[in-house]
C-alpha positions as CSV (number, residue, x, y, z in Angstrom):
1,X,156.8,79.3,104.9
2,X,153.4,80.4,103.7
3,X,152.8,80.1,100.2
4,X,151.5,83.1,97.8
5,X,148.1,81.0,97.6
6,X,147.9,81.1,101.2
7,X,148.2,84.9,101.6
8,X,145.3,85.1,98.8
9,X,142.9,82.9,100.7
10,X,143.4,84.4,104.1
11,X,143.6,87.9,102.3
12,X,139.7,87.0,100.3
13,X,138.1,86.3,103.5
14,X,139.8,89.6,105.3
15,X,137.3,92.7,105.9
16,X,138.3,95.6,107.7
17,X,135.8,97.3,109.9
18,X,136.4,101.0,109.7
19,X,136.4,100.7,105.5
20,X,132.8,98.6,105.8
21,X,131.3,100.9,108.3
22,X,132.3,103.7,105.6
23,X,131.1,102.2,103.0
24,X,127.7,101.3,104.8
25,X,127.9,105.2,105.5
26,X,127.5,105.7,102.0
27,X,125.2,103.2,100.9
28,X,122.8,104.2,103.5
29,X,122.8,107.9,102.6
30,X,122.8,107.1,98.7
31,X,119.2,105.5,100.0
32,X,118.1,108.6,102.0
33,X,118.7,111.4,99.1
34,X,116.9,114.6,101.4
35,X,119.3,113.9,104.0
36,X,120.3,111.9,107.5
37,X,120.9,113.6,110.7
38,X,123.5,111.9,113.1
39,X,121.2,110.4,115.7
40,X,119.7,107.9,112.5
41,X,122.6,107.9,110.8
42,X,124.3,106.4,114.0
43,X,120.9,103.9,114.8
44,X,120.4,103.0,111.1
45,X,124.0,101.8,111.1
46,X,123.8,100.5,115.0
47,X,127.1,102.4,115.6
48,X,128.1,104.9,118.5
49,X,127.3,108.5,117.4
50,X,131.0,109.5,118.0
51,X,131.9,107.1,115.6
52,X,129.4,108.2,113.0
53,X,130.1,111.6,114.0
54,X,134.0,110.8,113.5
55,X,133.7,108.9,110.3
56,X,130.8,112.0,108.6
57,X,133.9,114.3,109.8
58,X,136.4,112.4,107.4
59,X,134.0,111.7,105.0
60,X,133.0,115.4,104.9
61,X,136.4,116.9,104.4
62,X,137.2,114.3,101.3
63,X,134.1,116.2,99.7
64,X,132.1,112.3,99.8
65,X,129.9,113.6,102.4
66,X,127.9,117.5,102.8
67,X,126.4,119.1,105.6
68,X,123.0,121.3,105.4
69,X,123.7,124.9,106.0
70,X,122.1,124.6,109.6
71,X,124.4,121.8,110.1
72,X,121.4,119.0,111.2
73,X,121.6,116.9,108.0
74,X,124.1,114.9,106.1
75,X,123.8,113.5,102.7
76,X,126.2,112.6,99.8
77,X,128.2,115.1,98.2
78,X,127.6,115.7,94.5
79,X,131.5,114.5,94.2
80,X,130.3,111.1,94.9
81,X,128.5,110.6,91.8
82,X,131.0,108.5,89.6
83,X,130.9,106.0,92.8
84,X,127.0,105.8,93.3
85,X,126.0,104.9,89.6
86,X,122.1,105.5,90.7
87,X,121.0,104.3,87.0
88,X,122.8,101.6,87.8
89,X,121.6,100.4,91.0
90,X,117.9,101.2,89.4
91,X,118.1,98.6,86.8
92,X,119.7,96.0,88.8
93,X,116.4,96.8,91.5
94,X,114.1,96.2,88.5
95,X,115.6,93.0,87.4
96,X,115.4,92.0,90.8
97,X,111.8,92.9,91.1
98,X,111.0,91.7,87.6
99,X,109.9,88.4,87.8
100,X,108.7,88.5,91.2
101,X,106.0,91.9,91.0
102,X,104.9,89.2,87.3
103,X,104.0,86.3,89.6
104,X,102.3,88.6,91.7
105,X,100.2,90.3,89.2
106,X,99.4,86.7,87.6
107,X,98.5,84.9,90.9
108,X,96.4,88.3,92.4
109,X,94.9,89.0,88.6
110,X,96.3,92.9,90.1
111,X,98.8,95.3,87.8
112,X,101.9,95.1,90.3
113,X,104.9,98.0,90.2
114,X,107.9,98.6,91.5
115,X,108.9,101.7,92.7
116,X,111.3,103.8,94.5
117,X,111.8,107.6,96.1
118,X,112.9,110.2,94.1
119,X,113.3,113.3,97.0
120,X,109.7,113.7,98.4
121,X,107.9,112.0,95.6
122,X,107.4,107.7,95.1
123,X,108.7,107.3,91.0
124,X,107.5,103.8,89.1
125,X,110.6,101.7,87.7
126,X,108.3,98.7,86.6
127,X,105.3,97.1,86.3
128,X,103.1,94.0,85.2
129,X,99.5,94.7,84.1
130,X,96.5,92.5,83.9
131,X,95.0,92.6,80.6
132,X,91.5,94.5,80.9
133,X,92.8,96.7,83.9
134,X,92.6,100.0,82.7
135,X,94.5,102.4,85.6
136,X,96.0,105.4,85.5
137,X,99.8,104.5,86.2
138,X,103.0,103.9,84.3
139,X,106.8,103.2,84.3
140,X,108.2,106.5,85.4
141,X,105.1,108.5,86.6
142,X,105.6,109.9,90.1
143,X,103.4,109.7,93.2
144,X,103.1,111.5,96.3
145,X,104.4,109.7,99.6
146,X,101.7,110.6,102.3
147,X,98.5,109.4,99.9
148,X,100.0,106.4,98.4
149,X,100.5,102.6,99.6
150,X,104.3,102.7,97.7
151,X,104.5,106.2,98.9
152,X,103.9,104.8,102.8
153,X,105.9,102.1,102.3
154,X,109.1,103.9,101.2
155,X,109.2,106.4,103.9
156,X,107.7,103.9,106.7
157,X,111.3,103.2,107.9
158,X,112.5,106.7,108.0
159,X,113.3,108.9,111.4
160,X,110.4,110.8,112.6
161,X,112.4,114.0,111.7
162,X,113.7,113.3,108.1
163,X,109.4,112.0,107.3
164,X,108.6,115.8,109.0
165,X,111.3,117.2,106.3
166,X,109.6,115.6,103.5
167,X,106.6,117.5,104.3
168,X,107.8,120.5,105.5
169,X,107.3,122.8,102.4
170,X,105.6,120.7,100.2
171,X,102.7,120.0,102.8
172,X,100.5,117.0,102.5
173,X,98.1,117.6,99.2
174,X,94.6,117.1,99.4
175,X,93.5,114.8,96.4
176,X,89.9,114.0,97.6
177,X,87.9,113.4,101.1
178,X,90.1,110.6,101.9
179,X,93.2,111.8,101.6
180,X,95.2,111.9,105.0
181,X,96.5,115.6,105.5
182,X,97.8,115.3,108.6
183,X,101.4,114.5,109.6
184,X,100.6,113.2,113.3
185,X,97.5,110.6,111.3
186,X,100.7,110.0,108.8
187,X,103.3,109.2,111.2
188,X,100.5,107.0,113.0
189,X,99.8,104.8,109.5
190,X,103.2,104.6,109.3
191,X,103.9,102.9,112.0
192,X,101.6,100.5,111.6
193,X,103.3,99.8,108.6
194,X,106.3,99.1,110.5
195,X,104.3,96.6,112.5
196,X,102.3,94.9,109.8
197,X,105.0,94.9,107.1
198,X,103.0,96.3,104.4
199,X,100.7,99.5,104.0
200,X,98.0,100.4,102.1
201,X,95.6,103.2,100.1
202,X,92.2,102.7,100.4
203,X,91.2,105.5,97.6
204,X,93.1,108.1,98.9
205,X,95.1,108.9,95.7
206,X,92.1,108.8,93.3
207,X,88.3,107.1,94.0
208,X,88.0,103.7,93.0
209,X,91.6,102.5,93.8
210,X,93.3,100.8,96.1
211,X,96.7,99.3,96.3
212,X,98.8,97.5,99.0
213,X,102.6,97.8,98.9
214,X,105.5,96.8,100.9
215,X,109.3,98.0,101.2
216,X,112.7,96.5,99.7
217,X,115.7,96.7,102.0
218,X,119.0,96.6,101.5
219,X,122.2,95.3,103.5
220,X,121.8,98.2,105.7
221,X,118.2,97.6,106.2
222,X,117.5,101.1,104.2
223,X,114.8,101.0,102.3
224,X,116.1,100.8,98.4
225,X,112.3,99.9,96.8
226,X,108.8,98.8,97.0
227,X,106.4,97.0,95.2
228,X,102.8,97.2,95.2
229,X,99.6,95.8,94.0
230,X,97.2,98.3,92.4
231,X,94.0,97.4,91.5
232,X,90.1,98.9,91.2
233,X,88.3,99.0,94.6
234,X,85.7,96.6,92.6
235,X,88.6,93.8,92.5
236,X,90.3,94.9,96.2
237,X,87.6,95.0,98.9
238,X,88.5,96.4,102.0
239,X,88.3,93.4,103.6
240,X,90.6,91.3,101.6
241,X,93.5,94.1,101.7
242,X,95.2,92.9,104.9
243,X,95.6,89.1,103.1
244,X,96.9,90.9,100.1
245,X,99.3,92.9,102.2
246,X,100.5,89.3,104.2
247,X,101.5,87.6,100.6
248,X,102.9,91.3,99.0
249,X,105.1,91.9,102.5
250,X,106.0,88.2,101.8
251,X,107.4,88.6,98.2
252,X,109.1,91.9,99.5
253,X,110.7,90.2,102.2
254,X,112.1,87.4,100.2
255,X,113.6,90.1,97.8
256,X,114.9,91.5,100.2
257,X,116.8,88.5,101.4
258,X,117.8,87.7,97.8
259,X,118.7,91.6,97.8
260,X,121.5,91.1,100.9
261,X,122.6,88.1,99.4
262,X,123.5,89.4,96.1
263,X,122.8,86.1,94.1
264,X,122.8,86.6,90.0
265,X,119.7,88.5,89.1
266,X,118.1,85.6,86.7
267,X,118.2,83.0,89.8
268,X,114.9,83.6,91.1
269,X,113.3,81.3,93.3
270,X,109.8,79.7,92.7
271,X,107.2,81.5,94.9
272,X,105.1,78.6,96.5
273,X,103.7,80.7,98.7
274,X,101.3,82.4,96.3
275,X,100.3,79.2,95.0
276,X,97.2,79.5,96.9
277,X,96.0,82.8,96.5
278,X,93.2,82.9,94.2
């Protein structure tokens, strides 16, 4: 006869699929806020398309999921609010990123941030500035994607389509002669930023600054962050950017993996790796 502790120990291993594909479902479109269309959806989650198509269908008629009006894109339904506690999962993303973007700033001698996407704009959560580093950023200011190194990195990761939404009303803003303004140039930084790990801006938000960033993923391997280094062209030469971006991609990465693993927030691993940057 099994015992009652028995049933609880097979029972705290037991998972059932259908509930954790939903539930991925959700997590990844609480990451994507303008909207999935069914082709991602089903390749971000690695999942037929009838069964993505099946489980948006279900979803959609207990008002968790909503359709655009020319029926191409899903994204959460403003029922699913008291689920997705978005401060929530903000703050615990900071904490994460806390100590790690402070190491970085005090082995670089760079400010470091953390930031995220708010809709089609990159919004600071944190960051750790080097005394004497006088830049024009804070905790909540908000950034545009295609001009930015935690801009790139956010939206690196994205479907072709959903980065062509981003821009398709608001355009790509010209901020001075080195800004990139055009999507096809865009899409082609961003994929080196999908082979590198990390991207960059090399003044084209504002003259005189250049930063290096890299993304934060999440169980579903949706991006949920980024950090970046941000720093006067006078400290960051050209030159030494693609090291910088190596070691930021690194810290990212290992966040990431802390991320998945959902440890305590305050265990953070030493960073030996950045012992040697000078």
């Amino acid at each position: 006869m099994k015992t009652r502790e028995a049933d609880e120990t097979q029972l705290s291993g037991a998972r059932v699929p259908s509930v954790d594909r939903a539930l991925n479902l959700l997590d990844l479109l609480a990451s994507n806020r303008c909207g999935m269309n069914l082709t991602a959806i089903s390749r971000r989650l690695n999942i037929p398309k009838s069964s993505a198509y099946y489980l948006l269908t279900t979803l959609a008629k207990r008002n968790f999921v909503r359709r655009s009006p020319d029926g191409r894109l899903y994204s959460l339904a403003i029922e699913v609010s008291p689920f997705m506690d978005v401060t929530s999962q903000e703050s615990s993303l900071k904490s994460l990123c806390s100590p790690f973007i402070r190491s970085l700033s005090k082995s670089l001698r760079m400010t470091a941030q953390t930031g995220i996407r708010e809709g089609c704009e990159a919004r600071i959560i944190d960051r750790s500035e080097m005394p004497g580093l006088t830049l024009d950023s804070w905790v909540g200011r908000h950034f545009d994607l295609h001009c930015t190194a935690i801009g790139k990195a956010l939206i690196a990761f994205l479907p072709d389509v959903e980065v062509e939404n981003l821009f398709r009303r608001r355009g790509l803003p010209k901020h001075n002669e080195n800004t990139i303004c055009s999507l096809e140039l865009l899409k082609a930084q961003l994929a080196d930023v999908r082979s590198r790990g990390f991207s960059t801006d090399d003044e084209e938000h504002e003259l005189g600054v250049r930063c290096v960033a890299s993304p934060v993923f999440n169980h579903v391997e949706a991006v949920v962050g980024a950090i970046c280094i941000f720093s006067p062209s006078s400290r960051l030469s050209r030159s030494d950017m693609p090291n910088i971006g190596v070691e930021v991609a690194k810290v990212a990465k290992e966040i990431s993996r802390i991320l998945n693993n959902s440890p305590s927030p305050e265990i953070i691993p030493k960073l030996p790796f950045l012992e040697h940057v000078s």
